[in-house]
ZALO-126924 format. One record per residue (C-alpha): x, y, z. Coordinates in steps of 0.05 Angstrom, whole numbers. Each point is the difference from the previous one (the first is absolute). Layout:
<pts>
px,py,pz
X,Y,Z
...
</pts>
This chain:
<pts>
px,py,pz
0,0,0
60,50,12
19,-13,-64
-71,15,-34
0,62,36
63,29,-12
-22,-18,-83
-58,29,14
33,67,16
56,0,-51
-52,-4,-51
-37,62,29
50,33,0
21,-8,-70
-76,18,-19
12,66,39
68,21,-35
-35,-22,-72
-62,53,26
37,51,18
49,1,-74
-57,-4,-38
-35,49,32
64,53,-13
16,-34,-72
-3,52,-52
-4,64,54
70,9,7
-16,77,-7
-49,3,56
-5,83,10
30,11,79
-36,4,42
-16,68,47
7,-7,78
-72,-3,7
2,-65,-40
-46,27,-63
41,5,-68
33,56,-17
-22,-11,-76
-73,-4,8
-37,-60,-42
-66,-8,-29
-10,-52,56
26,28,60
-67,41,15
-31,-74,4
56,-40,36
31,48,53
-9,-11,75
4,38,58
72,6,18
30,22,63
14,82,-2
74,23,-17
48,14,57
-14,69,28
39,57,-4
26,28,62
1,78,14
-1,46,53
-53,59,23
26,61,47
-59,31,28
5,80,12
-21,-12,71
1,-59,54
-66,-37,-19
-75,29,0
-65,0,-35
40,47,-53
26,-66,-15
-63,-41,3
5,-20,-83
72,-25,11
-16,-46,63
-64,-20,-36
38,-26,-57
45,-39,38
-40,-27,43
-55,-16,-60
56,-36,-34
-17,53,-50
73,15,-15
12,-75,-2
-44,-8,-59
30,48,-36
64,-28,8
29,37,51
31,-14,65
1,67,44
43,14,54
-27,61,36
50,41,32
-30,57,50
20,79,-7
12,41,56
33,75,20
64,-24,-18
-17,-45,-57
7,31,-72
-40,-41,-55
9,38,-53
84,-9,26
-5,-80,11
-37,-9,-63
54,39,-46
55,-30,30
-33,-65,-21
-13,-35,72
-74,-1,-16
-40,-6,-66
-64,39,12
-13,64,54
-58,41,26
12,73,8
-31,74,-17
-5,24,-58
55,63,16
41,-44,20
6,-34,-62
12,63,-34
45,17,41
45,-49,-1
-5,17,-91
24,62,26
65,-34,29
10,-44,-59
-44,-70,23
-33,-24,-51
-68,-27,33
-61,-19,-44
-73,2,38
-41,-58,-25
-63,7,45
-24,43,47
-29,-25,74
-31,71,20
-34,45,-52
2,50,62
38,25,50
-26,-16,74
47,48,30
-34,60,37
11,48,48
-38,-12,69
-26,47,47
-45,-4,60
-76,9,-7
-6,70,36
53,38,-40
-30,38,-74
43,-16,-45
-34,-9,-65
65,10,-57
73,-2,-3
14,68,16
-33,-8,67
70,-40,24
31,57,-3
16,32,75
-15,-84,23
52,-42,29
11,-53,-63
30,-72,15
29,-11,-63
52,-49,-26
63,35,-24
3,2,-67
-65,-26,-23
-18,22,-70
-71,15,8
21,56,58
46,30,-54
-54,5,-50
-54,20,66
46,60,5
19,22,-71
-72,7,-9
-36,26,67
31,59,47
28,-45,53
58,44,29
-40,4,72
1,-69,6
49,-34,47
25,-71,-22
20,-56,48
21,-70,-18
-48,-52,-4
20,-55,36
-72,-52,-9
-16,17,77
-54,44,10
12,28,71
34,66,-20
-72,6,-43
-47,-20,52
47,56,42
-20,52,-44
-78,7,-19
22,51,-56
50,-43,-29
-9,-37,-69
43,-65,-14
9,-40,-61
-32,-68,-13
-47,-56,-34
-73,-7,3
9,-65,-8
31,-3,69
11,55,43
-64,29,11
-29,-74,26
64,2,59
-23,71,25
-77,-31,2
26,-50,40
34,49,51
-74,41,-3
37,61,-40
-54,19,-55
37,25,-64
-11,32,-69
52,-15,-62
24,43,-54
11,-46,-66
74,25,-26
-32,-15,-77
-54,54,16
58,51,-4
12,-34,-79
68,-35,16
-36,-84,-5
53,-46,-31
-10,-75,0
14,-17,69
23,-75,2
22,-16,-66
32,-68,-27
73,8,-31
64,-36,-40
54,21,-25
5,13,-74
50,-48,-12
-44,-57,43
-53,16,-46
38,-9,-69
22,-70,23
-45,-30,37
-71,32,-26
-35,-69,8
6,4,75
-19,76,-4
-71,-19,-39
-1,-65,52
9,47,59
-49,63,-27
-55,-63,-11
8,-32,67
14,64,43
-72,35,-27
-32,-70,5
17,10,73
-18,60,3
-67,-11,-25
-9,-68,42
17,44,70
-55,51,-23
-56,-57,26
51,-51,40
34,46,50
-32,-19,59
40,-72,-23
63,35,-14
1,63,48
28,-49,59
54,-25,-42
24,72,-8
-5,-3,78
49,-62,3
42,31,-43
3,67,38
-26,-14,67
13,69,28
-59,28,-36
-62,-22,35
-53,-37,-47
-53,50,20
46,56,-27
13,-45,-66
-72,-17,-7
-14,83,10
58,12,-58
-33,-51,-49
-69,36,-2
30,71,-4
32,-12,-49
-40,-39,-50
-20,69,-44
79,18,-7
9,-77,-29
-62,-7,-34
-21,57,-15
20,66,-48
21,-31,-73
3,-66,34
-75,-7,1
-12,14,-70
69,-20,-30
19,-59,47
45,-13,55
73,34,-6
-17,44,-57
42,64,-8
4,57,-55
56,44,-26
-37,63,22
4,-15,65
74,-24,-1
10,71,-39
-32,28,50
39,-26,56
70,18,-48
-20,66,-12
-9,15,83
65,-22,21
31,31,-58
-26,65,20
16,-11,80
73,-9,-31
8,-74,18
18,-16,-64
63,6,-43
-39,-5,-60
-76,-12,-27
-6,-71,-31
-53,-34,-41
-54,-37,42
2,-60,-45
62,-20,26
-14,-17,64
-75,-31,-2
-29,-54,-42
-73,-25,-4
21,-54,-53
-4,-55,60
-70,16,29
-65,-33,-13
-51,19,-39
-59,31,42
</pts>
C-alpha cells in the first residue's frame, strides 16, 4: 500500500506540472503585472475576469498641525480614525504644532510632507523665498476676534483706542488694525493665553477665538462681547493645507490622494464629531472635551460655510489671495508683490 500511495502522488504531481505549462504555453509575453495585481495592459477580458485584490501598500507621510490638537482639526482626526486616509492610500502620521513649533519650517526643510497653517503665513514665508503651494483650505474665515466684557460700548475698531490691548507681538492682523484705524491711544501688552490681567481690567480688550475663548470666560461667569478681526476687511483663510512646490511636482498622486481624503474627513466630522471630538481629547488631553465639543459647533459656519457652501469644502479664489498680497504689500511686509497663482491651487479639490 505504501507503494500505491507514493504512485499515486508522483502521478499527481506530474498532472499538476503538465496543468500549469499548458496553461502558460503560448503567453510568454504576459503584460506585468501592477502592484494591485490587475494588468497594466488592459484586455478585452479583464473587465469579466478580475477579482478583488488586496489594496497596494500605503504610502507613509507626515501631517504637522498649526496647533496641539482641537476641533480645528476635527477633519484630520476624522480621517484617520475613519480609515478615510487609509483608503486612499495613505498612512498619516500626525505630528502636533505648538508655540515653538514652525510648520510651515518643518515642512520646507522636508521632515514632514503636508502642514496646516494661516494663510499670511504662507505668504510670508514667499516673501523669504519658500516656495509653499496651498492645496485646500480648512477655514473660509477667520475665528479670531477681539473680546471684551459685556458692560463696556465698544461697537468698532477705533473704540480700542485709549483700551489696554493684550496683543501678541507681531501679529499681522494688529499691523493692518492700526494702518487702518487711529490707534495711537491704545496701550499694547503681550498676550500671554491667560486672561487674569483682562479680567483685572473691565476696560481692557484682549485678542482671541470664538471658537474658544469666550466659552472659558462663561465658565468663570464673565459675560463677554467679541469683535470679528474680518469685520475690519483683513479675513485670509485661516487654517489652510500646504506643500512645498517641489513635493508637489513629484509626488502629485499623494497630493490629489491627500486633498480627497483630508475633505472626505472633513465632511465625515461635519455629522460624526460627537464620535471623533474625544479622540481629539486623547490626543490633547489638556483641552477639556466640553471646551472641544464648544469649538466644533462654533465653528461649523467658518468650515462650512462662505464659498464652501456653495462651492464645496476647501475652495479658495485668486481674489481673495490678491487680496491678502495686496495688504501686506502695502503694510511693507513684503519685498515684492507676487502673482497669487503661485502659491494656491484648486486643481486637487472635489467637485461640489
Amino acid at each position: 500500500m505504501k507503494k500505491s500511495f507514493g504512485g499515486m502522488i508522483v502521478a499527481l504531481v506530474l498532472v499538476m506540472v503538465m496543468a500549469s505549462a499548458c496553461s502558460n504555453s503560448g503567453n510568454g509575453n504576459k503584460p506585468a503585472e501592477s502592484p494591485s495585481g490587475e494588468s497594466a495592459s488592459p484586455s478585452a477580458s479583464s473587465e469579466a475576469t478580475a477579482e478583488p485584490t488586496a489594496p497596494a501598500e500605503a504610502k507613509k507621510v507626515k501631517l504637522v498641525l498649526n496647533w496641539f490638537p482641537k476641533a480645528q482639526h476635527g477633519g484630520v482626526y476624522a480621517a484617520k480614525e475613519q480609515g478615510i486616509f487609509a483608503k486612499n492610500g495613505l498612512d498619516v502620521a500626525i505630528e502636533p504644532g505648538g508655540p515653538q513649533v514652525s510648520a510651515v519650517q518643518i515642512v520646507a526643510s522636508g521632515n514632514a510632507d503636508f502642514g496646516l497653517a494661516h494663510a499670511d503665513q504662507i505668504v510670508i514665508a514667499k516673501n523669504q523665498g519658500i516656495d509653499l503651494v496651498v492645496v485646500a483650505a480648512a477655514l473660509q474665515g477667520s475665528p479670531q476676534a477681539f473680546m471684551f466684557q459685556e458692560s463696556e460700548k465698544i461697537s468698532g475698531f477705533e473704540d480700542l483706542n485709549g483700551r489696554t490691548v493684550f496683543i501678541q507681538p507681531g501679529i499681522t492682523y494688529w499691523d493692518y488694525l492700526k494702518s487702518t484705524y487711529d490707534l495711537s491711544g491704545a496701550k499694547e501688552m503681550t498676550y500671554t493665553g491667560q486672561h487674569v490681567n483682562f479680567l483685572a481690567d473691565p476696560t481692557s480688550v484682549t485678542q482671541s477665538f470664538v471658537t474658544s475663548e469666550p466659552f472659558f470666560m462663561e465658565k468663570e461667569g464673565v459675560k463677554v462681547k467679541t469683535l470679528l478681526v474680518s469685520e475690519s476687511g483683513y479675513n485670509p483663510y485661516n487654517v489652510v493645507l500646504f506643500v512645498t512646490k517641489a513635493y508637489l511636482e513629484d509626488h502629485k498622486e499623494d497630493v490629489a490622494n491627500f486633498v480627497k481624503a483630508f475633505s472626505e474627513g472633513w465632511m465625515s466630522y461635519k455629522d460624526t464629531s460627537a464620535e471623533i471630538n474625544p479622540v481629539i481629547h486623547a490626543a490633547n488631553p489638556n483641552i477639556a472635551l466640553d471646551a472641544i465639543e464648544f469649538e466644533d459647533k462654533a465653528q461649523k459656519e467658518f468650515v462650512y460655510g462662505g464659498d464652501a457652501a456653495e462651492h464645496g469644502f476647501g475652495y479658495m479664489t485668486e481674489e481673495r489671495w490678491t487680496t491678502l498680497i495686496d495688504q501686506l504689500n502695502g503694510l511693507g511686509l513684503l519685498k515684492k508683490k507676487f502673482d497669487a497663482k503661485e502659491i494656491f491651487t484648486t486643481e486637487f479639490l472635489p467637485a461640489p
